[in-house]
C-alpha beads as a LAMMPS data file, in Angstrom:
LAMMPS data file: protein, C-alpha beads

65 atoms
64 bonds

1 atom types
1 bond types

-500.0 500.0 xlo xhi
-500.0 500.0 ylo yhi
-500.0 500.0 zlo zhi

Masses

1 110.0

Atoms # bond

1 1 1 156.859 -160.360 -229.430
2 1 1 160.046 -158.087 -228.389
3 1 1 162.944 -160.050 -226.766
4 1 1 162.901 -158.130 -223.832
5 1 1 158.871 -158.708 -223.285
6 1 1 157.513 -160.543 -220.348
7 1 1 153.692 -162.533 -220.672
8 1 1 151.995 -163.778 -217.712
9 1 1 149.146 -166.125 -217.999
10 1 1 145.932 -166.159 -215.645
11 1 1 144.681 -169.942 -215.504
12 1 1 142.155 -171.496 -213.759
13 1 1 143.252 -175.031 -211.774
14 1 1 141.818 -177.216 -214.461
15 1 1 143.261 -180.849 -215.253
16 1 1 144.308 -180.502 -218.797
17 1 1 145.797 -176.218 -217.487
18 1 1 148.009 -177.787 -215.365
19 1 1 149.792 -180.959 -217.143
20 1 1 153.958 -181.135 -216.136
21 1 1 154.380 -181.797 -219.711
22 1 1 154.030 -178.595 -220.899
23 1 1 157.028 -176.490 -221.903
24 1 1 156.977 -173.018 -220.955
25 1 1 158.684 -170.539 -222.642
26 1 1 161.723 -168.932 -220.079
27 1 1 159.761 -165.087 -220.687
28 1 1 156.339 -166.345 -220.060
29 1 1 154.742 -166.967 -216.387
30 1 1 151.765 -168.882 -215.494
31 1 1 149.873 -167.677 -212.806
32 1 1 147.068 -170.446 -211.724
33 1 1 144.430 -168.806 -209.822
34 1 1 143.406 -170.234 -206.243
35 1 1 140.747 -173.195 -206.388
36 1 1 137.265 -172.437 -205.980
37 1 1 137.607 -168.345 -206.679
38 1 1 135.479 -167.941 -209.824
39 1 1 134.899 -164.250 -208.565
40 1 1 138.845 -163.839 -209.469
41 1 1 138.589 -165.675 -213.250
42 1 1 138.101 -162.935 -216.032
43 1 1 136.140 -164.935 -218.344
44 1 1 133.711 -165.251 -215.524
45 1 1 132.746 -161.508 -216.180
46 1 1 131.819 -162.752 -220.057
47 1 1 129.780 -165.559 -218.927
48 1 1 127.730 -163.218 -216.361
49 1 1 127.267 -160.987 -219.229
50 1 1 126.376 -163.448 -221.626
51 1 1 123.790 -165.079 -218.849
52 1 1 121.979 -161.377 -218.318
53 1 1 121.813 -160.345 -222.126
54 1 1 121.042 -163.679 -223.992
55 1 1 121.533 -166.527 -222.241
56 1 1 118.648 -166.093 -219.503
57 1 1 114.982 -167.027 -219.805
58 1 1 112.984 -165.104 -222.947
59 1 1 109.751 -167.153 -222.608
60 1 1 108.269 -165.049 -219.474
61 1 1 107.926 -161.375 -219.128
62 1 1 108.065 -161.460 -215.542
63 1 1 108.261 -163.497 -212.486
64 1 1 104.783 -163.545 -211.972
65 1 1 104.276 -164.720 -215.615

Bonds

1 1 1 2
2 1 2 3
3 1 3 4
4 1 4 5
5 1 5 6
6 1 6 7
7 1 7 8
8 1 8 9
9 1 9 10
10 1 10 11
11 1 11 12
12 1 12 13
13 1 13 14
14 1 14 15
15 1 15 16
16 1 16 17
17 1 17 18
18 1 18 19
19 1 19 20
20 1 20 21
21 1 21 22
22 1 22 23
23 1 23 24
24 1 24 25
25 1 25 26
26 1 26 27
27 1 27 28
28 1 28 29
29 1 29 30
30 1 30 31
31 1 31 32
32 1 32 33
33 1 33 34
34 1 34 35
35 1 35 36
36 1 36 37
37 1 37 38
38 1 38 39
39 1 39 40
40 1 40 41
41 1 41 42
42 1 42 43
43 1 43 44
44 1 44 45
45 1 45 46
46 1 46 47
47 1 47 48
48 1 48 49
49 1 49 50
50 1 50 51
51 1 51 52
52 1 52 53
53 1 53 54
54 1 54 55
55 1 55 56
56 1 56 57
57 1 57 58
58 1 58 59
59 1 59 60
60 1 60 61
61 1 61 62
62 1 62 63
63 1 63 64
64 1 64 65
């Protein structure tokens, strides 16, 4: 990374993203997202994906199945 660059982190609130103990580099920011906003997360976008193209139910054709 270049001296001069700048990182920012998106995290959500979880327990083990949000220990004291962690030392933060002076050029890197973490940005915790607000509680209860999955809508906001970007990995949420891979799960939804994931759910629609291989994660959902294979077994019926249909809902009437």
């Amino acid at each position: 990374m270049a001296p001069s660059a700048h990182a920012v982190f998106l995290l959500d609130q979880a327990g083990w993203h949000t220990t004291k103990t962690l030392l933060v580099p002076n050029n890197v920011t973490l940005l915790p997202l607000p509680a209860r906003s999955p809508e906001l997360s970007p990995v949420e976008n891979l799960w939804q994906f994931m759910r629609e193209n291989w994660l959902g139910n294979r077994i019926f054709k249909s809902y009437a199945d």
